[in-house]
N, CA, C and O atoms as a GROMACS GRO file, in nm:
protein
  448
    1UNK      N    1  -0.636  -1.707   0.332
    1UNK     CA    2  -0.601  -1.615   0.438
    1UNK      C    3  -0.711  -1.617   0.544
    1UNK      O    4  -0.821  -1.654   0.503
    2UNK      N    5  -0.703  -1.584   0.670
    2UNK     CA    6  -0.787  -1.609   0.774
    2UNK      C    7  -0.792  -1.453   0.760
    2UNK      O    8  -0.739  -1.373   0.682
    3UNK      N    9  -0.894  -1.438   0.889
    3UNK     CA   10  -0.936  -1.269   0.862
    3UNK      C   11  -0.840  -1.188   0.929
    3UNK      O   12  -0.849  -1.068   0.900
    4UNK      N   13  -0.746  -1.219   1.014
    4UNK     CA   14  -0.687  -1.078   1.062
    4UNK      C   15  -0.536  -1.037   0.930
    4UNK      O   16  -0.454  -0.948   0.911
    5UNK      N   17  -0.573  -1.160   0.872
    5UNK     CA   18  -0.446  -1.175   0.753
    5UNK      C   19  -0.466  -1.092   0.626
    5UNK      O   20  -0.371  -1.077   0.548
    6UNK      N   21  -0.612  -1.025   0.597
    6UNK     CA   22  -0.648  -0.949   0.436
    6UNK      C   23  -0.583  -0.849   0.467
    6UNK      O   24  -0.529  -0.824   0.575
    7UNK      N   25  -0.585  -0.771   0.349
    7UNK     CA   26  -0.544  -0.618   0.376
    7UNK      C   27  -0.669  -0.499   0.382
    7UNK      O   28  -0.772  -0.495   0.315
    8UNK      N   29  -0.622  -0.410   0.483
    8UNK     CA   30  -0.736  -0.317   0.504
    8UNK      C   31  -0.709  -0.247   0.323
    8UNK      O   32  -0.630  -0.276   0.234
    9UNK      N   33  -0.820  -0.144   0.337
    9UNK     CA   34  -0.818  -0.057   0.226
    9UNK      C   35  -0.671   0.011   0.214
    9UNK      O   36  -0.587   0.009   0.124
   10UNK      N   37  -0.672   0.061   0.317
   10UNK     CA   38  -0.497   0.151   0.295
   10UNK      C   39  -0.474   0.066   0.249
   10UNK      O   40  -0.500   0.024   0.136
   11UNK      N   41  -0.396   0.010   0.365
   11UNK     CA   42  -0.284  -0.118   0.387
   11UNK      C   43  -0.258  -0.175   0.240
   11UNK      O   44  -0.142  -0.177   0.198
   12UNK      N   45  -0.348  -0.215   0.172
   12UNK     CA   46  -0.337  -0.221  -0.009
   12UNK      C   47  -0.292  -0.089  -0.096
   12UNK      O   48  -0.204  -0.088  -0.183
   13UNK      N   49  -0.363   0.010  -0.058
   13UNK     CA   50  -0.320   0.131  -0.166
   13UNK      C   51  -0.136   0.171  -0.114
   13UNK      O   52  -0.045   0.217  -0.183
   14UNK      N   53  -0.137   0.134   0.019
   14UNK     CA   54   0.016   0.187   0.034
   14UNK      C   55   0.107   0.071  -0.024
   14UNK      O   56   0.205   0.099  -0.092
   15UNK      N   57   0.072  -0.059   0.004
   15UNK     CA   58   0.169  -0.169  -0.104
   15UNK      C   59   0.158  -0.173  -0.233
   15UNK      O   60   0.231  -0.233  -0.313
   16UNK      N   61   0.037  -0.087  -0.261
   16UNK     CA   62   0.089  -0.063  -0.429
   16UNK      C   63   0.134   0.044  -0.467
   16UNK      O   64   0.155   0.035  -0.588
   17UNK      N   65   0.155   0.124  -0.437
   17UNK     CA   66   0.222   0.234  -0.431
   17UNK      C   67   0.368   0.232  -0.383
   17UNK      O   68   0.438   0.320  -0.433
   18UNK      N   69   0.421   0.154  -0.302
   18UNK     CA   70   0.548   0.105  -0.263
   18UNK      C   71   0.583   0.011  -0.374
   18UNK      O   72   0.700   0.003  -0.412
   19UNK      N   73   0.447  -0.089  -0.451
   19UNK     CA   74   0.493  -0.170  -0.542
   19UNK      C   75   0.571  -0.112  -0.702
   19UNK      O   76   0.658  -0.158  -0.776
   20UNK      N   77   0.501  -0.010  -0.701
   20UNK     CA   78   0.505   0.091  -0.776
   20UNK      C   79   0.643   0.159  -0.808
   20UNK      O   80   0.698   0.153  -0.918
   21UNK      N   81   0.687   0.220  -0.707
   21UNK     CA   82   0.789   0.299  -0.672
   21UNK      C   83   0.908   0.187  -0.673
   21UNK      O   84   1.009   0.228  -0.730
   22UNK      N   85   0.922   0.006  -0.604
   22UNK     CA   86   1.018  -0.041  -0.637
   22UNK      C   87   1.122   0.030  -0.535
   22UNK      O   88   1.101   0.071  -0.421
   23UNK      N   89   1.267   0.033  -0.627
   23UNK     CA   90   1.398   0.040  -0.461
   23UNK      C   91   1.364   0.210  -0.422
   23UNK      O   92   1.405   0.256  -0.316
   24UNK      N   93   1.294   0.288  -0.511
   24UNK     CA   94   1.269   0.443  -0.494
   24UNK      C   95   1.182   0.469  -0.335
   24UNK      O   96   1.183   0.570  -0.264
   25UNK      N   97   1.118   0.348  -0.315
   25UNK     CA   98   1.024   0.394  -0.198
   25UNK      C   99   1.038   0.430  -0.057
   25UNK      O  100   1.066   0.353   0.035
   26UNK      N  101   1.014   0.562  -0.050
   26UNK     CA  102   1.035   0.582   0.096
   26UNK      C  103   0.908   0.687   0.164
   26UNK      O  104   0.854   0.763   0.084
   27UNK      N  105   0.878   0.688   0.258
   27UNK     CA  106   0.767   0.755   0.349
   27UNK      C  107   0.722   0.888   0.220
   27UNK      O  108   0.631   0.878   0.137
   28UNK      N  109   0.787   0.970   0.231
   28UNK     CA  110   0.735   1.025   0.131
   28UNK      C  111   0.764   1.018  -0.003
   28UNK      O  112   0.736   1.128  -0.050
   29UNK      N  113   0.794   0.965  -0.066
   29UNK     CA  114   0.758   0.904  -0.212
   29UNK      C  115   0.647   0.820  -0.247
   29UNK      O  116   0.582   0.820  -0.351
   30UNK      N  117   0.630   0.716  -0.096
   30UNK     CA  118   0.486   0.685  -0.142
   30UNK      C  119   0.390   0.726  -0.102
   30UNK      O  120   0.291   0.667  -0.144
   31UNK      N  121   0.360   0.855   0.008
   31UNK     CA  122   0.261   0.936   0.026
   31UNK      C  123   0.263   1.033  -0.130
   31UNK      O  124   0.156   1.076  -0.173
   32UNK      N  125   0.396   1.061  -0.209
   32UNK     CA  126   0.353   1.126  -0.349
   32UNK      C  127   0.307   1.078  -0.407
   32UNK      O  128   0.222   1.140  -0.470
   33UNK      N  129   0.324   0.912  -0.438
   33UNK     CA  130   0.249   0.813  -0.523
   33UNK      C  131   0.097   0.812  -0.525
   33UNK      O  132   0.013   0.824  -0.615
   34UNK      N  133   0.092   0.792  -0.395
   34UNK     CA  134  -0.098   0.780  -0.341
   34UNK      C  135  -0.154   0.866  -0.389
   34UNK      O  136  -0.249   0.835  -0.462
   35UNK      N  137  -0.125   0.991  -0.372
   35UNK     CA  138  -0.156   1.161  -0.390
   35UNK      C  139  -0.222   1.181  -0.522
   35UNK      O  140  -0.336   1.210  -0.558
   36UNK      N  141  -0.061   1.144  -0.608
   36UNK     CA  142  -0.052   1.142  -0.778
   36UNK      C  143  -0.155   1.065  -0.817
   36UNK      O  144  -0.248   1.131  -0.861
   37UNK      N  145  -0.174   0.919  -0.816
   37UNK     CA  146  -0.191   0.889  -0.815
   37UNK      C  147  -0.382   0.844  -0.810
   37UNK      O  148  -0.431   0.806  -0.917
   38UNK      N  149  -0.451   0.850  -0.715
   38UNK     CA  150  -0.548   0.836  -0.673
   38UNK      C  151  -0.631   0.967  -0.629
   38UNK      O  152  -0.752   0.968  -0.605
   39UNK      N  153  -0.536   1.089  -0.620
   39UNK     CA  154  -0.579   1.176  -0.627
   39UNK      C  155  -0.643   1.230  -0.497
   39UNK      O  156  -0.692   1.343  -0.493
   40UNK      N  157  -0.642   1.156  -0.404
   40UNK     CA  158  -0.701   1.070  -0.276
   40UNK      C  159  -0.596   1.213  -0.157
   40UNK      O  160  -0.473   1.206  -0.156
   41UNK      N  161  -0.651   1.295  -0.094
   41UNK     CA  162  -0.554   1.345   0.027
   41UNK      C  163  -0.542   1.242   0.154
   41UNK      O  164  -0.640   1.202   0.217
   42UNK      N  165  -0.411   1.208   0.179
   42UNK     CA  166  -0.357   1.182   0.366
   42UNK      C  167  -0.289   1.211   0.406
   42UNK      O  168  -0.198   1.265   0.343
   43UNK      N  169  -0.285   1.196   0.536
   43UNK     CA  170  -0.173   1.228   0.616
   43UNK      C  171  -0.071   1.133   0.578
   43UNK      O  172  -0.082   1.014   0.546
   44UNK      N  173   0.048   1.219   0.589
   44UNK     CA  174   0.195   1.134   0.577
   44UNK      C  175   0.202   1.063   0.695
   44UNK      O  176   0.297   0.986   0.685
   45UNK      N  177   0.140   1.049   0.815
   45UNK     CA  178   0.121   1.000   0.934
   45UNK      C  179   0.070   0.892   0.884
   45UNK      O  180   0.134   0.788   0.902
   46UNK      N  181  -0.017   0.889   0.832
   46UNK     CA  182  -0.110   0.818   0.806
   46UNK      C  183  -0.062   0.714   0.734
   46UNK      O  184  -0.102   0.601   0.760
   47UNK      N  185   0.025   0.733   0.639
   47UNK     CA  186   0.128   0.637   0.528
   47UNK      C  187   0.216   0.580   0.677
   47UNK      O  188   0.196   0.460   0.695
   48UNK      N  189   0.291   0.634   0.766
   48UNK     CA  190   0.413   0.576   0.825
   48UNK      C  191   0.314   0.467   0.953
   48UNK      O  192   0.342   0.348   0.967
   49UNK      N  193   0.244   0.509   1.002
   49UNK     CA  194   0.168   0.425   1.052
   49UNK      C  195   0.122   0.300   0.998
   49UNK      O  196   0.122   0.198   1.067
   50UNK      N  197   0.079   0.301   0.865
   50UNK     CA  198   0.068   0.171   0.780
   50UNK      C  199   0.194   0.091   0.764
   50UNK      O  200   0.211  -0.026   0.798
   51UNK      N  201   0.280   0.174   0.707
   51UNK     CA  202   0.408   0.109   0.718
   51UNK      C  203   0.424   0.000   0.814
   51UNK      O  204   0.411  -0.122   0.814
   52UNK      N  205   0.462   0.104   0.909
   52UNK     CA  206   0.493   0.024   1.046
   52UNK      C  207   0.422  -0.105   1.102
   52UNK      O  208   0.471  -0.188   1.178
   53UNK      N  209   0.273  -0.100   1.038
   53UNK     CA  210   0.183  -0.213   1.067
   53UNK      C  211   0.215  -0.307   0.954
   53UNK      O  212   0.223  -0.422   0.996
   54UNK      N  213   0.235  -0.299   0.836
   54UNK     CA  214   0.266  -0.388   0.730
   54UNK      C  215   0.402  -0.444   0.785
   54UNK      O  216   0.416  -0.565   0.800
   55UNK      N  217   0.528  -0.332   0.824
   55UNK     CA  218   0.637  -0.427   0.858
   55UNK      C  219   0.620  -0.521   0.975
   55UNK      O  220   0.705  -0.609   0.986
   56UNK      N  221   0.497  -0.513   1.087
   56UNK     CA  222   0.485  -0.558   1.203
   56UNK      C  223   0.399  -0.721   1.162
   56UNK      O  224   0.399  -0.822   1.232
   57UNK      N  225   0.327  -0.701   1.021
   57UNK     CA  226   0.293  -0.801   0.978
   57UNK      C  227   0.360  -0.902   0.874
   57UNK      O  228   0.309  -1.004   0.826
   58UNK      N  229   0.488  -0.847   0.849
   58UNK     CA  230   0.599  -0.982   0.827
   58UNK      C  231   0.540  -0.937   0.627
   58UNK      O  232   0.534  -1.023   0.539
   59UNK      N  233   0.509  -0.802   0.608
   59UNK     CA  234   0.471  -0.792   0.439
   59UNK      C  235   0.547  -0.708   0.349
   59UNK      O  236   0.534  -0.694   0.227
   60UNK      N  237   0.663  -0.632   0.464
   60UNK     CA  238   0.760  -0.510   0.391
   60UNK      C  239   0.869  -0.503   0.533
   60UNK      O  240   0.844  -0.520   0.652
   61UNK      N  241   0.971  -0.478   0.477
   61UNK     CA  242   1.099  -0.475   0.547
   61UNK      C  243   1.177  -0.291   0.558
   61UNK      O  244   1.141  -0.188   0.500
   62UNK      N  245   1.245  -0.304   0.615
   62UNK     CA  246   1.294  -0.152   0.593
   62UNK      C  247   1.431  -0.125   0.610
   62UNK      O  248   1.481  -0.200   0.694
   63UNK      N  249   1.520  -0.034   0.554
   63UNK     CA  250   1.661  -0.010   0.592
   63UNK      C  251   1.690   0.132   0.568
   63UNK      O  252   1.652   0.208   0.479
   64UNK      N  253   1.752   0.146   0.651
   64UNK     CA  254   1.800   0.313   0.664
   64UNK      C  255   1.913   0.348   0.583
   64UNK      O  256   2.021   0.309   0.626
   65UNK      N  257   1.913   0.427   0.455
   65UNK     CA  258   1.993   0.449   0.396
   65UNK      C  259   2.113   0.552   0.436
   65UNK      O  260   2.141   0.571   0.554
   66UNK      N  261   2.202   0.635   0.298
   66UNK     CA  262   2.295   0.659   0.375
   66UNK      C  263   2.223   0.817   0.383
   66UNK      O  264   2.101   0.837   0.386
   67UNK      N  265   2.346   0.940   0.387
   67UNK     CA  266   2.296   1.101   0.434
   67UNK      C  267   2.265   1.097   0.268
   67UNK      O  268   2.329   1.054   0.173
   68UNK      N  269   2.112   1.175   0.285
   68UNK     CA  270   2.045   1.257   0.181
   68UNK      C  271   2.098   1.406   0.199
   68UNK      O  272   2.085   1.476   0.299
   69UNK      N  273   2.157   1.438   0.089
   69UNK     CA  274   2.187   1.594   0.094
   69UNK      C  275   2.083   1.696   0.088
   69UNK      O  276   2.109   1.807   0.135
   70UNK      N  277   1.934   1.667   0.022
   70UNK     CA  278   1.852   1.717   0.014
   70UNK      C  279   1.724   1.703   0.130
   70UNK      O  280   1.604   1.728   0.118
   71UNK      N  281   1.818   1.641   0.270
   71UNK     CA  282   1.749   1.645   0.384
   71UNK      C  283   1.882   1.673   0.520
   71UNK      O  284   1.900   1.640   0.638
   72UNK      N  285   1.932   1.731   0.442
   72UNK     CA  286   2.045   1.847   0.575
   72UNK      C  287   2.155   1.717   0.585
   72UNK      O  288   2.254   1.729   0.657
   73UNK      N  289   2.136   1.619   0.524
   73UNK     CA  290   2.262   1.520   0.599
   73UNK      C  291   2.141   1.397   0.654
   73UNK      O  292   2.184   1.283   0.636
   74UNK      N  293   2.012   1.401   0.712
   74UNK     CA  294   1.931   1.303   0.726
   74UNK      C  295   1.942   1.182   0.663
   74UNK      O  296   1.948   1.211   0.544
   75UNK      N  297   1.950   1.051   0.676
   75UNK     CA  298   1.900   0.926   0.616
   75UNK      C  299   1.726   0.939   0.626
   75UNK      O  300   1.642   0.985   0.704
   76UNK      N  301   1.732   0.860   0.486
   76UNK     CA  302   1.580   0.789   0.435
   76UNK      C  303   1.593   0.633   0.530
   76UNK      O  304   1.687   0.570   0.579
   77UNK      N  305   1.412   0.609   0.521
   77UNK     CA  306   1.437   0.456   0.570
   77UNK      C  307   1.335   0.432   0.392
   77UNK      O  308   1.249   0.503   0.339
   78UNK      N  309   1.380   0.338   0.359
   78UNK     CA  310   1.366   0.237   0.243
   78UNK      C  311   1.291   0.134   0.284
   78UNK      O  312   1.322   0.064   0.381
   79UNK      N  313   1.168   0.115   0.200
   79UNK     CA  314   1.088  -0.002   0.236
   79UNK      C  315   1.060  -0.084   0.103
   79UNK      O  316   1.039  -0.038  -0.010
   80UNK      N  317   1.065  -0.207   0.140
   80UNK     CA  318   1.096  -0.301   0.052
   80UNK      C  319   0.964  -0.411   0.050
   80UNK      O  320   0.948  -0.469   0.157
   81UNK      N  321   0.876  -0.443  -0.049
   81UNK     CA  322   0.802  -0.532  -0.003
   81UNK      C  323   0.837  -0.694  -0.021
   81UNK      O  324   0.884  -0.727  -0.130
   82UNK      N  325   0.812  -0.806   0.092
   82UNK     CA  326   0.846  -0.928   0.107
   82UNK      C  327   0.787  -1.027  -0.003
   82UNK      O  328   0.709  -0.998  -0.094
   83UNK      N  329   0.824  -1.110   0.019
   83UNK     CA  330   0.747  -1.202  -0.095
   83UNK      C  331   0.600  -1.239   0.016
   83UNK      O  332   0.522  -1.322  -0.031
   84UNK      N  333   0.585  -1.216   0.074
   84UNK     CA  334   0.452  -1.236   0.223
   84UNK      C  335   0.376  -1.115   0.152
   84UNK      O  336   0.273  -1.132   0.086
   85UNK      N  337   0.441  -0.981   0.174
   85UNK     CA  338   0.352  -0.890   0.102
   85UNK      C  339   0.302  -0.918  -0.090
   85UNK      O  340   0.208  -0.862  -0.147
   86UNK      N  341   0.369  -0.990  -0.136
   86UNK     CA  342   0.296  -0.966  -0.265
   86UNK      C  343   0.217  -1.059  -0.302
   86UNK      O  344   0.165  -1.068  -0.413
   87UNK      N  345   0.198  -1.176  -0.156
   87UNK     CA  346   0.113  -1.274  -0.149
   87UNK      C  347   0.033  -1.226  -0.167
   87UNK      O  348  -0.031  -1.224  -0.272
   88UNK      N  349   0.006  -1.157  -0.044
   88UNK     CA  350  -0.122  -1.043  -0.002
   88UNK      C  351  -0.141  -0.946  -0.118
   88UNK      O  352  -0.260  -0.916  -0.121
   89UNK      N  353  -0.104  -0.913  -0.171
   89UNK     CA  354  -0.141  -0.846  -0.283
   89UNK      C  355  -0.205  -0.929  -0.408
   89UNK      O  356  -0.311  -0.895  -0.460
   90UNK      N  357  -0.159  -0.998  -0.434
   90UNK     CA  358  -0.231  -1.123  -0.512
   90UNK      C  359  -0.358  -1.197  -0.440
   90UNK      O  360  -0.437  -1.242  -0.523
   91UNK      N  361  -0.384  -1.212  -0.345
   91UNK     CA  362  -0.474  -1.253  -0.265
   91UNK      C  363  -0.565  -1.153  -0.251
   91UNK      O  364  -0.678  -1.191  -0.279
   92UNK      N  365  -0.557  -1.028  -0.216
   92UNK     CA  366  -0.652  -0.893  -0.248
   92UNK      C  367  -0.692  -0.876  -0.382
   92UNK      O  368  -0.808  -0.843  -0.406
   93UNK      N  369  -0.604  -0.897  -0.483
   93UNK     CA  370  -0.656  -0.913  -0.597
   93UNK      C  371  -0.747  -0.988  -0.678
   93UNK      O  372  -0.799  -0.947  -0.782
   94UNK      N  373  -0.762  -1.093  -0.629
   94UNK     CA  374  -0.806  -1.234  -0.672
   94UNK      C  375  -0.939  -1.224  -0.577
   94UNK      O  376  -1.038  -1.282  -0.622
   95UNK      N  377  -0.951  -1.171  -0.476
   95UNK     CA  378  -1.111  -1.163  -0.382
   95UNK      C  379  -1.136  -1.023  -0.465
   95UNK      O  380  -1.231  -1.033  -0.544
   96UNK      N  381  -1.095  -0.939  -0.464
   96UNK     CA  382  -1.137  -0.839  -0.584
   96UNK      C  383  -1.187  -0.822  -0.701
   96UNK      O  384  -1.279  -0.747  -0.734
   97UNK      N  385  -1.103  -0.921  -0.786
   97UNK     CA  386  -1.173  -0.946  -0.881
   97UNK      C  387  -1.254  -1.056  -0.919
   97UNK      O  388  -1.305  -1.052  -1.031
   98UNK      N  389  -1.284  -1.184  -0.825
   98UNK     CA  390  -1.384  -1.239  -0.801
   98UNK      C  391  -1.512  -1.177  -0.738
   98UNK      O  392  -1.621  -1.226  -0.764
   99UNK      N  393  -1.496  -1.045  -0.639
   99UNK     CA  394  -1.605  -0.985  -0.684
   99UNK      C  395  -1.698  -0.919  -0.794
   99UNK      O  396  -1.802  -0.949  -0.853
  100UNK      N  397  -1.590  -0.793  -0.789
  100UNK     CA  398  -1.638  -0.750  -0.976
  100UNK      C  399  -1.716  -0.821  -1.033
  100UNK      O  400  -1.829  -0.790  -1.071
  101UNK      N  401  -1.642  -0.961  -1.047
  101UNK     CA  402  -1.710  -1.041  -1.158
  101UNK      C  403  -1.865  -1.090  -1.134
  101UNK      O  404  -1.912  -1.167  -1.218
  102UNK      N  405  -1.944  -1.050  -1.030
  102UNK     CA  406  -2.064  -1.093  -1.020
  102UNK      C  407  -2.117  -0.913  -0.991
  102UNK      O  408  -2.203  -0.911  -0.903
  103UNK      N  409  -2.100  -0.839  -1.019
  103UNK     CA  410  -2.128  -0.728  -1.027
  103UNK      C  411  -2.198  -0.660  -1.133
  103UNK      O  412  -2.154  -0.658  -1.248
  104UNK      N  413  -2.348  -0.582  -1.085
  104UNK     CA  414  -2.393  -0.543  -1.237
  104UNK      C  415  -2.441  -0.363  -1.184
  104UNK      O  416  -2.524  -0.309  -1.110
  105UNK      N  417  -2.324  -0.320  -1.281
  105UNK     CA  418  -2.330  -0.162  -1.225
  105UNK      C  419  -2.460  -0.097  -1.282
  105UNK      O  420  -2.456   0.025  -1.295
  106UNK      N  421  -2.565  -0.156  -1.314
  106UNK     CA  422  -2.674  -0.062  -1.415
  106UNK      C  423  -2.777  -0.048  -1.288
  106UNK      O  424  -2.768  -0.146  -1.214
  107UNK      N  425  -2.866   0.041  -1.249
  107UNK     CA  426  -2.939   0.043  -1.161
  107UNK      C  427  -3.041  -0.080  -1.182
  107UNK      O  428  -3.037  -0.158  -1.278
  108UNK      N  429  -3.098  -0.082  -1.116
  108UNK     CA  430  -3.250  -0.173  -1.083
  108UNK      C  431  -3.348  -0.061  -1.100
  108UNK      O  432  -3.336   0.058  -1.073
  109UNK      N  433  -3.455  -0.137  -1.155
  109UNK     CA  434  -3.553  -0.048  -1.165
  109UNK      C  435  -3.720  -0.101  -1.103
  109UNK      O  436  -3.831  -0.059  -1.133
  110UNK      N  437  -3.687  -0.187  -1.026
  110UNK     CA  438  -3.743  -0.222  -0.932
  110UNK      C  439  -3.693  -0.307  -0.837
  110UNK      O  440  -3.597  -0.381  -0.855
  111UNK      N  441  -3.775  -0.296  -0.707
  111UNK     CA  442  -3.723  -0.344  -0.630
  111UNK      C  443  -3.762  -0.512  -0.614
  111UNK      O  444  -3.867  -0.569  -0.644
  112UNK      N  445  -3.613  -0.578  -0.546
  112UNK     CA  446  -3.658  -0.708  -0.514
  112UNK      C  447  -3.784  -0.758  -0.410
  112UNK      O  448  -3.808  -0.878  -0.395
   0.00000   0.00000   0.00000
């Protein structure tokens, strides 16, 4: 991946959390996921804005379902991640845990 291609920090916690959730995912289901989850507070702004940048980057798709009764008659939009997005997710993973792996969490007890 070249650099404007990784995923920011969100930009990862919201595709796994959409990965998570599967055909269930929508704006707020995966702001509940994150929440539950990570324990982590955001704005639901904050989730649809990512969205919108992940679908603008060709990594999740979206479709407007039919009337939710438990939103007055409203449609959900449904987001779906691409096989592009779970590249990127495998690719975040794999620089991830090729870090870790040279990682030594015990302090130093002197300096270099």
């Amino acid at each position: 991946m070249t650099k404007g291609e990784y995923l920011g920090e969100f930009e990862l916690v919201v595709l796994l959390a959409l990965a998570r959730l599967d055909e269930a995912a929508y704006g707020m289901s995966i702001y509940d996921e994150i929440v539950a989850t990570t324990g982590r507070e955001v704005s639901i702004q904050a989730v649809y804005v990512t969205l919108n940048r992940l679908e603008k980057k060709g990594y999740v798709t979206s479709k407007v379902g039919g009337p939710a009764e438990d939103r007055g008659g409203r449609s959900r939009k449904y987001y779906t991640i691409l096989p592009s997005g779970l590249s990127a997710l495998t690719l975040s993973r794999t620089m991830y845990d090729s870090l870790w792996a040279g990682v030594r969490l015990k302090p130093r007890t002197t300096r270099p």
